[in-house]
PyMOL Python script that loads the backbone (N, CA, C, O; Angstrom):
from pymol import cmd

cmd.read_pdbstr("""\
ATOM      1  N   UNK A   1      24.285  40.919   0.967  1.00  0.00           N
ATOM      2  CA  UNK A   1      23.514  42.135   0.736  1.00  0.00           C
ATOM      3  C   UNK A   1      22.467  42.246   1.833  1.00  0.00           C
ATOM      4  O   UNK A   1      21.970  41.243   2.345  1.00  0.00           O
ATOM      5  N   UNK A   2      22.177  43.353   2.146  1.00  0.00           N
ATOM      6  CA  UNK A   2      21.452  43.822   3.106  1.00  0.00           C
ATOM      7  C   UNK A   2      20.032  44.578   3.085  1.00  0.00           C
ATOM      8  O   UNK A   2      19.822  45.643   2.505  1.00  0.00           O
ATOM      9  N   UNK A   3      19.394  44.072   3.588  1.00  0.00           N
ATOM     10  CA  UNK A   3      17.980  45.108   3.068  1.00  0.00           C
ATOM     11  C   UNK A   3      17.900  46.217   4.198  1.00  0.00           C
ATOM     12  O   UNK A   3      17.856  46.094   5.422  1.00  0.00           O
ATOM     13  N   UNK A   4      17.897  47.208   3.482  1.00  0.00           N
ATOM     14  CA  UNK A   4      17.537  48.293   4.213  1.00  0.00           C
ATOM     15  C   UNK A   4      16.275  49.049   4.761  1.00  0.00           C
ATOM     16  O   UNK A   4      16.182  50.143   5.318  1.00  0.00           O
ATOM     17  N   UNK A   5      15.391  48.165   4.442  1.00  0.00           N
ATOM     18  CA  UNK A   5      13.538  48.690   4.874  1.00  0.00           C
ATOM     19  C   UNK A   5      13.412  47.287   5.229  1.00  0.00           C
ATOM     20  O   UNK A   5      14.389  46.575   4.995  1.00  0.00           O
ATOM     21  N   UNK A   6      12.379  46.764   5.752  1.00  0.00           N
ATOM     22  CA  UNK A   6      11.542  45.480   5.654  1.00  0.00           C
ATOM     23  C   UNK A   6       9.843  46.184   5.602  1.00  0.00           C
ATOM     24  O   UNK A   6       9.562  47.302   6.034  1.00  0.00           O
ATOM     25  N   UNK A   7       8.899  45.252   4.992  1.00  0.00           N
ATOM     26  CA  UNK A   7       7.472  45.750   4.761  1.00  0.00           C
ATOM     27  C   UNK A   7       7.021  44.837   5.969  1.00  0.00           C
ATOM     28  O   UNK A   7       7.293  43.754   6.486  1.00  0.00           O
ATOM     29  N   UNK A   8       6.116  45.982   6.123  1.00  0.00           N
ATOM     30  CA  UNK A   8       5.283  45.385   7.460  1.00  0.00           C
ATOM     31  C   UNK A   8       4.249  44.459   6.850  1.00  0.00           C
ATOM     32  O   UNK A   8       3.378  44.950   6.131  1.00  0.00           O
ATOM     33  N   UNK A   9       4.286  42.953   7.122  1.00  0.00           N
ATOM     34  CA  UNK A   9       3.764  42.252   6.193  1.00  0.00           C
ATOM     35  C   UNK A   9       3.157  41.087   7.497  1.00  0.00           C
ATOM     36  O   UNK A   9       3.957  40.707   8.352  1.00  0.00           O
ATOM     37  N   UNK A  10       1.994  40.700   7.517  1.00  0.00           N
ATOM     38  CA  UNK A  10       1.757  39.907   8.881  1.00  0.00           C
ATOM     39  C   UNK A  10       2.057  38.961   8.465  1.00  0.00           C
ATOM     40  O   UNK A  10       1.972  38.509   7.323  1.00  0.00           O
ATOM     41  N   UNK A  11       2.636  38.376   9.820  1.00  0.00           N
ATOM     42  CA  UNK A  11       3.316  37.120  10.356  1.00  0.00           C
ATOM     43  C   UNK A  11       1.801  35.630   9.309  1.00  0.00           C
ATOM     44  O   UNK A  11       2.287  34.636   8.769  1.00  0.00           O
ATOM     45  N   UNK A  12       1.280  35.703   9.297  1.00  0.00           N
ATOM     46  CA  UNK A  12       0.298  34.684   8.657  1.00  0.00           C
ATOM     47  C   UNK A  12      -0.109  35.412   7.511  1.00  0.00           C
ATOM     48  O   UNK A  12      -1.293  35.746   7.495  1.00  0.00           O
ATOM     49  N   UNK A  13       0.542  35.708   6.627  1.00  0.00           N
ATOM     50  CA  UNK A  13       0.574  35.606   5.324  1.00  0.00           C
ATOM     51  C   UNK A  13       0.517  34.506   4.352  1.00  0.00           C
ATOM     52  O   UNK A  13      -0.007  34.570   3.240  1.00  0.00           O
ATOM     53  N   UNK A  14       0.824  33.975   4.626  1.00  0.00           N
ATOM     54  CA  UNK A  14       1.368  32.454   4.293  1.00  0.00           C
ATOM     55  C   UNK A  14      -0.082  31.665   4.332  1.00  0.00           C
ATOM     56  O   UNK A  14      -0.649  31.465   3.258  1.00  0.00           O
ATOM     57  N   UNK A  15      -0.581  31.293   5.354  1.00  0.00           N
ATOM     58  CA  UNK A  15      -1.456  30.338   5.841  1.00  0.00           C
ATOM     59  C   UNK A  15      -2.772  31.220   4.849  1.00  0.00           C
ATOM     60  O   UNK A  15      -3.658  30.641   4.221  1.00  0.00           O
ATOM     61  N   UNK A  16      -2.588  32.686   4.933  1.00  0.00           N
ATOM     62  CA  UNK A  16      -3.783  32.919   4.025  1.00  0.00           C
ATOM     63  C   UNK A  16      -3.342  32.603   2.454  1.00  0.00           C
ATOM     64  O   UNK A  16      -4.251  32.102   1.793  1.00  0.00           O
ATOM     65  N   UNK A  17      -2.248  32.790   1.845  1.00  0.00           N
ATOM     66  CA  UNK A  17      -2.205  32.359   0.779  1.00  0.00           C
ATOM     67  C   UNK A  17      -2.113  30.965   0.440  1.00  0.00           C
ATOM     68  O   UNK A  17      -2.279  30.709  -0.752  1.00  0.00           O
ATOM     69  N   UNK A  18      -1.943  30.252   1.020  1.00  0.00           N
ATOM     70  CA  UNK A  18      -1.866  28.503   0.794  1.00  0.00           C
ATOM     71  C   UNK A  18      -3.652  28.213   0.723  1.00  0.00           C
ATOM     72  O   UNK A  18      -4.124  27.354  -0.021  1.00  0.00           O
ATOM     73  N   UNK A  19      -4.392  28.976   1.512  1.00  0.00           N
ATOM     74  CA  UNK A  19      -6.083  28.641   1.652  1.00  0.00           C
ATOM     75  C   UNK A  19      -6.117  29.264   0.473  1.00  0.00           C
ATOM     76  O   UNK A  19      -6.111  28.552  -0.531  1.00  0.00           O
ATOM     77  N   UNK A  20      -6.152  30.419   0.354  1.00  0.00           N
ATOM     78  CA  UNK A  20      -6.579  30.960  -1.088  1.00  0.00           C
ATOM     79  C   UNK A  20      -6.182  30.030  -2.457  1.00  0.00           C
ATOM     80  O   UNK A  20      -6.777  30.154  -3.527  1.00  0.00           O
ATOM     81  N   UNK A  21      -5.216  29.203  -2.256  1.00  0.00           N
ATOM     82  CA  UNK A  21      -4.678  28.542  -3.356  1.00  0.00           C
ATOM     83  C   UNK A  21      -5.767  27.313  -3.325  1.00  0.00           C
ATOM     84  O   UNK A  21      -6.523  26.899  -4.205  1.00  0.00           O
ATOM     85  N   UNK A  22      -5.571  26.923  -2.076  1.00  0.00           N
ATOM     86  CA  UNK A  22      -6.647  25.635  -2.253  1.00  0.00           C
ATOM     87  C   UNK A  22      -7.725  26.196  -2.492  1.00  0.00           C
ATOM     88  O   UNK A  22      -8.192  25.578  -3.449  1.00  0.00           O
ATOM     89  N   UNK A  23      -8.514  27.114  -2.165  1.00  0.00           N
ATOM     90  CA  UNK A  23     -10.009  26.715  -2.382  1.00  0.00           C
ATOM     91  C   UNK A  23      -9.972  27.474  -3.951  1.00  0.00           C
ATOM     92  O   UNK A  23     -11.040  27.344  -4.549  1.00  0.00           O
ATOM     93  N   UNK A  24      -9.195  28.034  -4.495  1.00  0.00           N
ATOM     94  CA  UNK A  24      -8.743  28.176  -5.656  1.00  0.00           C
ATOM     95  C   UNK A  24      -8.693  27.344  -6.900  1.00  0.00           C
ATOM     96  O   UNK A  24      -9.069  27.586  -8.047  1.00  0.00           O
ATOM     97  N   UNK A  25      -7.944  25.959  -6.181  1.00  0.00           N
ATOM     98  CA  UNK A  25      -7.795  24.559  -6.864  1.00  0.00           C
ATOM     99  C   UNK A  25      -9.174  23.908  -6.723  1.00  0.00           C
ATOM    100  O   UNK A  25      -9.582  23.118  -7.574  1.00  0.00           O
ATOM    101  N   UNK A  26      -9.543  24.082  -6.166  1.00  0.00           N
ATOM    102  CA  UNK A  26     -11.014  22.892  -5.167  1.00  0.00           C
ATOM    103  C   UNK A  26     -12.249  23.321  -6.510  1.00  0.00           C
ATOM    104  O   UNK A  26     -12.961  22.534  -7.134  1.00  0.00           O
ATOM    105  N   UNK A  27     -12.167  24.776  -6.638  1.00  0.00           N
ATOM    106  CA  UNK A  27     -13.368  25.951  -7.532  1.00  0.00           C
ATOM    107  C   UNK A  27     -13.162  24.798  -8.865  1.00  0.00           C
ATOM    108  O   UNK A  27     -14.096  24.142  -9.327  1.00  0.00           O
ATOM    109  N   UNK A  28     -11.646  24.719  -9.380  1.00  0.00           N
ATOM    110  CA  UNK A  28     -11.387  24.521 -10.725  1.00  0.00           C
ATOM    111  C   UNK A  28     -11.480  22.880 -10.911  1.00  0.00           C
ATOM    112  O   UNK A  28     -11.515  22.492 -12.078  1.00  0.00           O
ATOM    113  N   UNK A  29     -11.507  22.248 -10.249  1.00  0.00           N
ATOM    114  CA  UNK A  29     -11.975  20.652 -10.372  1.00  0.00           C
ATOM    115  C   UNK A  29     -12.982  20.217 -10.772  1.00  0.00           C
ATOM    116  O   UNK A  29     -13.867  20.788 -10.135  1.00  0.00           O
ATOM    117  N   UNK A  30     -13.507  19.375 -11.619  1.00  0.00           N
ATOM    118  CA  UNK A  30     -14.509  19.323 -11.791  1.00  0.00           C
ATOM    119  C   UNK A  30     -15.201  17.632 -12.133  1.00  0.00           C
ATOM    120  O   UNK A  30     -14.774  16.994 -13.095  1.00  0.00           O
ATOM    121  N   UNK A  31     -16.452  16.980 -11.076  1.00  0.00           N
ATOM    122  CA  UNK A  31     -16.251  15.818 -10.757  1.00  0.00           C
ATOM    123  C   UNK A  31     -16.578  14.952 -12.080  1.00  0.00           C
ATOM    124  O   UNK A  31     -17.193  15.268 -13.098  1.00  0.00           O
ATOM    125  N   UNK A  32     -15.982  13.811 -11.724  1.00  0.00           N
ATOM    126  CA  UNK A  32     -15.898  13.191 -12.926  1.00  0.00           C
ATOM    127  C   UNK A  32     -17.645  12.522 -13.788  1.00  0.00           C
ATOM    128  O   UNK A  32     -18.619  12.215 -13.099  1.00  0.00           O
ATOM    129  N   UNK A  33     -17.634  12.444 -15.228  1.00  0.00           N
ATOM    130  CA  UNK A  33     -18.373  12.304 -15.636  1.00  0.00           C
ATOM    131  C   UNK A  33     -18.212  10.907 -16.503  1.00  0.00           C
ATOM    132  O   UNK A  33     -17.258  10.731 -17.261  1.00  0.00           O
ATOM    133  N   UNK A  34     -19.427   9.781 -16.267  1.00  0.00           N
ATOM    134  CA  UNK A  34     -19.678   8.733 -16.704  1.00  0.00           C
ATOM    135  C   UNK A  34     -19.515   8.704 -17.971  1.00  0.00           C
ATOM    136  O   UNK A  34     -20.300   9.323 -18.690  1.00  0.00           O
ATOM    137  N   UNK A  35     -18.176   7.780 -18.647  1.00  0.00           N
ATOM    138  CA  UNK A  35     -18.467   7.527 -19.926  1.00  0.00           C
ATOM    139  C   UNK A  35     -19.216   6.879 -20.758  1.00  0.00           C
ATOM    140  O   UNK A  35     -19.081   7.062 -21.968  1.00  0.00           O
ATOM    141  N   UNK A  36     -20.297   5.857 -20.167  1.00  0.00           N
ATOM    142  CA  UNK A  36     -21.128   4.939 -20.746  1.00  0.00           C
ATOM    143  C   UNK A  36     -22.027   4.410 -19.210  1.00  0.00           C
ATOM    144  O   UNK A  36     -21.489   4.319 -18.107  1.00  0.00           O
ATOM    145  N   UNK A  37     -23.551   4.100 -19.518  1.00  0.00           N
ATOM    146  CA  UNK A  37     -24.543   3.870 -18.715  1.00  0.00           C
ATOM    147  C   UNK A  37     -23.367   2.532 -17.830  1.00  0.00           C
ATOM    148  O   UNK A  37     -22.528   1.726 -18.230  1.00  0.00           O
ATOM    149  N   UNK A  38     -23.831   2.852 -16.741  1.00  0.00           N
ATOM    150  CA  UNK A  38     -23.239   1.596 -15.791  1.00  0.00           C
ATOM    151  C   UNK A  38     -21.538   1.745 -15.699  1.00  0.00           C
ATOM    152  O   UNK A  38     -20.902   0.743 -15.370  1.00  0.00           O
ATOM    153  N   UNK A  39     -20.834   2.991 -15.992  1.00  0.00           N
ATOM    154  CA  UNK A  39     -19.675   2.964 -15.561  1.00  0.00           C
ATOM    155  C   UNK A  39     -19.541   2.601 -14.040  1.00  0.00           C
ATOM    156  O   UNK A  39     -20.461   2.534 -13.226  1.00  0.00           O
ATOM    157  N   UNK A  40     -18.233   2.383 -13.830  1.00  0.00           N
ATOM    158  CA  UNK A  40     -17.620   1.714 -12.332  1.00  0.00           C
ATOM    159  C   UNK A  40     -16.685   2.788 -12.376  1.00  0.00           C
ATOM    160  O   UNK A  40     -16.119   2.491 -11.324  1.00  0.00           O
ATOM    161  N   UNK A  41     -16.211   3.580 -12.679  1.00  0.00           N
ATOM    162  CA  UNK A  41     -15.317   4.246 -12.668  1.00  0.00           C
ATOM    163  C   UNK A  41     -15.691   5.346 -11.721  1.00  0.00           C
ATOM    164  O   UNK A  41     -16.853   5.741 -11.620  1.00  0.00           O
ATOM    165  N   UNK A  42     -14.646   5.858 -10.995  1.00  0.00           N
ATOM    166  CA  UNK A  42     -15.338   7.253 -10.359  1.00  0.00           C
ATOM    167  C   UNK A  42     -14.333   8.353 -10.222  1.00  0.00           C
ATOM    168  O   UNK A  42     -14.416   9.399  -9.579  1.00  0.00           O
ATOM    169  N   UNK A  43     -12.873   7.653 -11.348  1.00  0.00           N
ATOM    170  CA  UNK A  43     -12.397   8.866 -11.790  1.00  0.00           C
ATOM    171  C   UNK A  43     -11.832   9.030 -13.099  1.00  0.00           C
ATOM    172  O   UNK A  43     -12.076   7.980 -13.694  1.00  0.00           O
ATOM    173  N   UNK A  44     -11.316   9.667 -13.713  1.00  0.00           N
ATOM    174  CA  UNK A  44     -10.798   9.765 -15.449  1.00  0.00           C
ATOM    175  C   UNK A  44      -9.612   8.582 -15.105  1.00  0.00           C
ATOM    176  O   UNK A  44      -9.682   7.702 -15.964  1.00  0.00           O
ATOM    177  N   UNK A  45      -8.787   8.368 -14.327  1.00  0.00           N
ATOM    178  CA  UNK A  45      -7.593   7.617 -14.720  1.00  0.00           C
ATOM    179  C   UNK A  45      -7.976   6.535 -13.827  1.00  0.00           C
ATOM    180  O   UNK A  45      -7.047   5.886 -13.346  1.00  0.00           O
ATOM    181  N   UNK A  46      -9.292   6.181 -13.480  1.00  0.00           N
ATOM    182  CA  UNK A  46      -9.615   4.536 -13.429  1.00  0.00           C
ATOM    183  C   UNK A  46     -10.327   4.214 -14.295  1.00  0.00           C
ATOM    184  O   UNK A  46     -10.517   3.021 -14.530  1.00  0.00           O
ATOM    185  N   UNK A  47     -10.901   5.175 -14.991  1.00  0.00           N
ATOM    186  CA  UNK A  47     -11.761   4.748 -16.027  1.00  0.00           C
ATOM    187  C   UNK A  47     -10.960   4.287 -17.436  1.00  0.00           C
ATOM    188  O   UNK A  47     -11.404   3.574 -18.337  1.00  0.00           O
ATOM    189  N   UNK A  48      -9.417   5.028 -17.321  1.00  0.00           N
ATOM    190  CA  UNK A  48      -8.366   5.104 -18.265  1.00  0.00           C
ATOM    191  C   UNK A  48      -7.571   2.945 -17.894  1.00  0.00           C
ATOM    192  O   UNK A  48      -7.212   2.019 -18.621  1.00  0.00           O
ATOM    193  N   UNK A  49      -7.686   3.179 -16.402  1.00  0.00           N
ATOM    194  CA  UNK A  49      -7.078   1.512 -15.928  1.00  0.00           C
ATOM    195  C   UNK A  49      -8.143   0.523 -16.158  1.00  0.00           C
ATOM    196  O   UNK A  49      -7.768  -0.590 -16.526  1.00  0.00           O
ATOM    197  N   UNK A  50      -9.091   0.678 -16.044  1.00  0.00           N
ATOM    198  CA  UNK A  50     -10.643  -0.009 -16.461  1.00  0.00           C
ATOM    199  C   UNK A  50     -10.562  -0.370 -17.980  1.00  0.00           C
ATOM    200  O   UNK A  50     -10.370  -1.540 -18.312  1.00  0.00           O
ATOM    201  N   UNK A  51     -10.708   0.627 -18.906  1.00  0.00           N
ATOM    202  CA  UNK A  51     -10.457   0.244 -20.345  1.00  0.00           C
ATOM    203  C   UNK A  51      -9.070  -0.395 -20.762  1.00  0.00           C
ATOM    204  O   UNK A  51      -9.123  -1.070 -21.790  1.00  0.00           O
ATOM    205  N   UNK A  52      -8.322  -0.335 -20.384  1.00  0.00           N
ATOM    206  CA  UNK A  52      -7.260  -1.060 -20.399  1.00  0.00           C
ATOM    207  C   UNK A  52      -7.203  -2.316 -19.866  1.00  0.00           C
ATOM    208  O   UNK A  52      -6.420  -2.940 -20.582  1.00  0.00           O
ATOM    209  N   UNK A  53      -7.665  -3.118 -18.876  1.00  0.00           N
ATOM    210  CA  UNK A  53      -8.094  -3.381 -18.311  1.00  0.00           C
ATOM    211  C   UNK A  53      -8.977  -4.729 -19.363  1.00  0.00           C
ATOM    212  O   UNK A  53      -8.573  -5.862 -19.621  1.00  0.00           O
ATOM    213  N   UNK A  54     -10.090  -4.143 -19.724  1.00  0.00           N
ATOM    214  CA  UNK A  54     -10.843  -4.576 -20.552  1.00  0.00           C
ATOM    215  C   UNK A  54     -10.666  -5.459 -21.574  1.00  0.00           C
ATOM    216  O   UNK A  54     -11.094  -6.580 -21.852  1.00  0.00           O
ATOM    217  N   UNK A  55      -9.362  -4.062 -22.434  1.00  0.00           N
ATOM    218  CA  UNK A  55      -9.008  -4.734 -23.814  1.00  0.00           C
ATOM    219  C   UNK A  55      -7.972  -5.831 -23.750  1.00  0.00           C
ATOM    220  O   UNK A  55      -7.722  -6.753 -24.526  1.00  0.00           O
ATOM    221  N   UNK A  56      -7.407  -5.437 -22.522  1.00  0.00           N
ATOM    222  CA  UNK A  56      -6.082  -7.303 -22.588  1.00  0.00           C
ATOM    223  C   UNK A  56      -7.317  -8.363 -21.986  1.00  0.00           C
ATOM    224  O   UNK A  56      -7.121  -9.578 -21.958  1.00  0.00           O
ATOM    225  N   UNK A  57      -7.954  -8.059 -21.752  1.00  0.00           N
ATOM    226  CA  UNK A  57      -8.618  -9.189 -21.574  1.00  0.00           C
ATOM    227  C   UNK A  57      -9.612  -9.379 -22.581  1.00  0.00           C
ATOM    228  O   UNK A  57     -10.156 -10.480 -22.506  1.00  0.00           O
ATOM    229  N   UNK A  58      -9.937  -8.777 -23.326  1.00  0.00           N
ATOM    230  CA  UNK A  58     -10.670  -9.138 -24.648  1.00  0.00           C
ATOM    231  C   UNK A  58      -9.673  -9.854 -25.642  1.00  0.00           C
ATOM    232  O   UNK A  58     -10.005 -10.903 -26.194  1.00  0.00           O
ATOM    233  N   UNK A  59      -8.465  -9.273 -25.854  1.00  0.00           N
ATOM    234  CA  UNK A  59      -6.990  -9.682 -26.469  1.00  0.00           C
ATOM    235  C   UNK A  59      -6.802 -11.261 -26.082  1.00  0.00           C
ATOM    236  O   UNK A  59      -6.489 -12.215 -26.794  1.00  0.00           O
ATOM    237  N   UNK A  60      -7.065 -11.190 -24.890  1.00  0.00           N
ATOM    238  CA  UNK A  60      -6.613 -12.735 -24.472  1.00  0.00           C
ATOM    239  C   UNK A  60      -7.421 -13.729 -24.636  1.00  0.00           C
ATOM    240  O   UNK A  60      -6.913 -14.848 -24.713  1.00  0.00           O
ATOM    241  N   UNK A  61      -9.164 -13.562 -24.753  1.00  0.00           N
ATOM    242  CA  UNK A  61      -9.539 -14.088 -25.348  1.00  0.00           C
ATOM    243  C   UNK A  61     -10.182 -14.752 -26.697  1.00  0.00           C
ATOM    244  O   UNK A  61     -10.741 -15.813 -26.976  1.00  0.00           O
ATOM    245  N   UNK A  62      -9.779 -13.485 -27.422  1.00  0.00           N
ATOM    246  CA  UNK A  62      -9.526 -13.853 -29.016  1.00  0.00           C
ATOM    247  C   UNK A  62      -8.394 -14.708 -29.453  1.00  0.00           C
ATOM    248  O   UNK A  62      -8.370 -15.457 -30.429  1.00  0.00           O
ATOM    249  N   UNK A  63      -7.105 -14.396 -28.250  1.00  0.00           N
ATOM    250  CA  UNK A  63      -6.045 -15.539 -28.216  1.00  0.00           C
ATOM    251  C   UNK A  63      -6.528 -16.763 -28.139  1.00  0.00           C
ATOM    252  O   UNK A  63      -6.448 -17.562 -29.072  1.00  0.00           O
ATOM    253  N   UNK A  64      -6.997 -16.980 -27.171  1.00  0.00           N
ATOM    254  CA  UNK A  64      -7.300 -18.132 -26.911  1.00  0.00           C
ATOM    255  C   UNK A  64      -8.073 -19.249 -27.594  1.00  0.00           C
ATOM    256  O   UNK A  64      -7.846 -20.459 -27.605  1.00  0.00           O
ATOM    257  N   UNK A  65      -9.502 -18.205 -28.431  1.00  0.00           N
ATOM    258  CA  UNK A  65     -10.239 -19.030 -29.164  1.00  0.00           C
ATOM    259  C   UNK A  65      -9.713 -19.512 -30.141  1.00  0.00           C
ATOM    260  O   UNK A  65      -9.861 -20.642 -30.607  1.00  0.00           O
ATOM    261  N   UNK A  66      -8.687 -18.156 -30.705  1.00  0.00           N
ATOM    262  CA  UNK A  66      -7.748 -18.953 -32.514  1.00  0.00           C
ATOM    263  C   UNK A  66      -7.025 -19.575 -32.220  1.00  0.00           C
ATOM    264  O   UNK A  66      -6.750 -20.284 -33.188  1.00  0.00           O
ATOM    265  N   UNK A  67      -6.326 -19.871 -31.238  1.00  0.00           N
ATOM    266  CA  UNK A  67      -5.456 -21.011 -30.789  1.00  0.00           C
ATOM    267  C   UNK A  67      -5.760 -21.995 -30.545  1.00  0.00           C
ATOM    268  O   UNK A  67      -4.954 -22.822 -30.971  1.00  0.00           O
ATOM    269  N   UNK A  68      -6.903 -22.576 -29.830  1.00  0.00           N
ATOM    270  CA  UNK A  68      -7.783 -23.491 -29.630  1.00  0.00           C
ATOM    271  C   UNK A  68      -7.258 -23.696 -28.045  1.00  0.00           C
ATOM    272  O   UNK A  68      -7.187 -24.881 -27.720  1.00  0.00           O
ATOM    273  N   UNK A  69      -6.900 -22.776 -27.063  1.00  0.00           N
ATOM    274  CA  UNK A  69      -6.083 -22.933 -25.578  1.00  0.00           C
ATOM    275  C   UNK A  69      -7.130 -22.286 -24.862  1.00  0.00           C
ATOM    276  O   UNK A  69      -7.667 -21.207 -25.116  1.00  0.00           O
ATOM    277  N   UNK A  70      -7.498 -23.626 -23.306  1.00  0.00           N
ATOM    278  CA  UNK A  70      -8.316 -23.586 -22.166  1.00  0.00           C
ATOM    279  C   UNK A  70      -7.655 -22.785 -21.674  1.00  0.00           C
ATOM    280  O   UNK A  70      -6.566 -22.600 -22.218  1.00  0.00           O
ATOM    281  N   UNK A  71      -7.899 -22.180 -20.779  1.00  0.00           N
ATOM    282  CA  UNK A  71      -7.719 -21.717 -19.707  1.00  0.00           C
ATOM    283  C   UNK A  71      -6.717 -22.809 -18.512  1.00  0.00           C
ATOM    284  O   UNK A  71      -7.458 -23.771 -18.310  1.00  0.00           O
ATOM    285  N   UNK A  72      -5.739 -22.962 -17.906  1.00  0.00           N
ATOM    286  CA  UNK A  72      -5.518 -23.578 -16.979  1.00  0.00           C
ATOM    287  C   UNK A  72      -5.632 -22.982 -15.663  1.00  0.00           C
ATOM    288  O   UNK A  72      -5.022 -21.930 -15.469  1.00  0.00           O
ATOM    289  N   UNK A  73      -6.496 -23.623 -14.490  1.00  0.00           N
ATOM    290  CA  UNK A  73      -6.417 -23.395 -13.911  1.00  0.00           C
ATOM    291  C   UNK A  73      -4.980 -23.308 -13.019  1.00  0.00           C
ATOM    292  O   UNK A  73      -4.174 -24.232 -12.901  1.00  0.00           O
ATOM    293  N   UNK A  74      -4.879 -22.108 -12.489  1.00  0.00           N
ATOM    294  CA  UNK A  74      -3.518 -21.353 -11.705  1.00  0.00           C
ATOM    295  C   UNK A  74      -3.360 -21.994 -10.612  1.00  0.00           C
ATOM    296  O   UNK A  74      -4.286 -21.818  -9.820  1.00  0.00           O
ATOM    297  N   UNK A  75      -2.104 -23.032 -10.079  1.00  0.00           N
ATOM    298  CA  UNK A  75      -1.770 -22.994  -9.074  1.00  0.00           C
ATOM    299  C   UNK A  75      -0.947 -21.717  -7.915  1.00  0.00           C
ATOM    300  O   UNK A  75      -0.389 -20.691  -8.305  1.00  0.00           O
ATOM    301  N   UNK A  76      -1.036 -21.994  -7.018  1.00  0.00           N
ATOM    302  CA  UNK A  76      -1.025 -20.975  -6.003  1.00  0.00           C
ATOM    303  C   UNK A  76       0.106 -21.574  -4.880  1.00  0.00           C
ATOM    304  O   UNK A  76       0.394 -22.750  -5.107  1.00  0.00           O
ATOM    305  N   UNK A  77       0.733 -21.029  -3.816  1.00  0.00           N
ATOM    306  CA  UNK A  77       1.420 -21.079  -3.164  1.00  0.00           C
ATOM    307  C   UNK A  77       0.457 -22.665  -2.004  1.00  0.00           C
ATOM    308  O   UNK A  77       0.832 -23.518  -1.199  1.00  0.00           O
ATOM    309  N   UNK A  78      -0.416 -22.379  -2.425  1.00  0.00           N
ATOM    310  CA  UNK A  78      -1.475 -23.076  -0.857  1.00  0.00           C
ATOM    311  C   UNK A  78      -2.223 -23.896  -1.821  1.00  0.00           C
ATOM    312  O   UNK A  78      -3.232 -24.448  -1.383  1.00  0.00           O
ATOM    313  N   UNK A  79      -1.898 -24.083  -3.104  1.00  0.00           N
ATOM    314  CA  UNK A  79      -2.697 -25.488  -3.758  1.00  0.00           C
ATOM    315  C   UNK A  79      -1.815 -26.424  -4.260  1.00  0.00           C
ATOM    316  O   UNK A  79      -0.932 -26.073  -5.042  1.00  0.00           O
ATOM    317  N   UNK A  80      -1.958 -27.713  -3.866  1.00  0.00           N
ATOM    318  CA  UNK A  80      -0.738 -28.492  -4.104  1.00  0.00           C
ATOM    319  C   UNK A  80      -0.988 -29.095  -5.049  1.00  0.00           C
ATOM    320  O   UNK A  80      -2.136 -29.390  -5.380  1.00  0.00           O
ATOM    321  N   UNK A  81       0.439 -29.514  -5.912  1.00  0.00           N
ATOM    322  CA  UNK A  81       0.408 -30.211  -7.043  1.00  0.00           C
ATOM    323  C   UNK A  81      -0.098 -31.386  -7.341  1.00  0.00           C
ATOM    324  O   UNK A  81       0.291 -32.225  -6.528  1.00  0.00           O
ATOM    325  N   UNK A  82      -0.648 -31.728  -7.976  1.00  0.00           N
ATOM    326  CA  UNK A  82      -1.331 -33.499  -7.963  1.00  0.00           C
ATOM    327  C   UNK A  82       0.128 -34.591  -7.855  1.00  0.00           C
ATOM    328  O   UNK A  82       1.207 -34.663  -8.443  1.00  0.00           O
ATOM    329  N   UNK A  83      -0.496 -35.270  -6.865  1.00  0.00           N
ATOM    330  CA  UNK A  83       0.647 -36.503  -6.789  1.00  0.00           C
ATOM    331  C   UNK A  83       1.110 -37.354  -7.987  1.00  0.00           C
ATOM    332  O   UNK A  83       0.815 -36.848  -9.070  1.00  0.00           O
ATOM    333  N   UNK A  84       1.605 -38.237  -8.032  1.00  0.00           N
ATOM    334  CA  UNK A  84       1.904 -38.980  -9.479  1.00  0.00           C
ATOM    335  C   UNK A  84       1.662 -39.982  -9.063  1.00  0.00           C
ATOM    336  O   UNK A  84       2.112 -40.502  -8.042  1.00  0.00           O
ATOM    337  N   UNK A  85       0.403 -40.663 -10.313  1.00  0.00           N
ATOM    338  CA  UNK A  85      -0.618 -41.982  -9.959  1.00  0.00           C
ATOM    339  C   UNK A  85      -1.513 -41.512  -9.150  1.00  0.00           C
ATOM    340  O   UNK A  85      -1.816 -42.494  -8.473  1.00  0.00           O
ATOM    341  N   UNK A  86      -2.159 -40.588  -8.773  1.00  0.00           N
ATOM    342  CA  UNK A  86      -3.250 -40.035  -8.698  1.00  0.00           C
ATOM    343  C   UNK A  86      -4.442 -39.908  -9.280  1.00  0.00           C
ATOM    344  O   UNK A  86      -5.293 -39.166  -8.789  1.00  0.00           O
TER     345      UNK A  86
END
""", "prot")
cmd.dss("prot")
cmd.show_as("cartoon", "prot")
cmd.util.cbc("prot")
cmd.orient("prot")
């Protein structure tokens, strides 16, 4: 099919509507707000990885106390195993 008119439409049309969109998006953002004195967070979905974050590690140590289990310290690629008769 064939168009039979074309609209005289300028060549940078485009570049103005992509700006208009952003500063469009930019207007409607709005910066993030502290959920509790001394947040670390400085956006909603670190503050979302932060509390999460938190509670397995609160989890793990309620594990730990009813179990009656230390902590072991983690070996690593670069800490070597204790010899035997050491």
């Amino acid at each position: 099919m064939r168009l039979l008119y074309r609209l005289p439409l300028p060549r940078h049309i485009g570049i103005v509507v992509l700006l208009v969109a952003g500063m469009l998006s930019a207007a409607a953002q709005t910066p993030y707000q502290p959920k509790f004195k001394g947040d670390p967070a400085r956006s909603e979905s670190e503050a979302n990885a932060l509390g999460y974050m938190r509670t397995v590690i609160r989890a793990q140590q309620q594990y730990n106390k009813k179990n009656d289990n230390t902590p072991q310290p983690s070996r690593t690629w670069f800490t070597p195993a204790p010899l035997p008769g050491a």
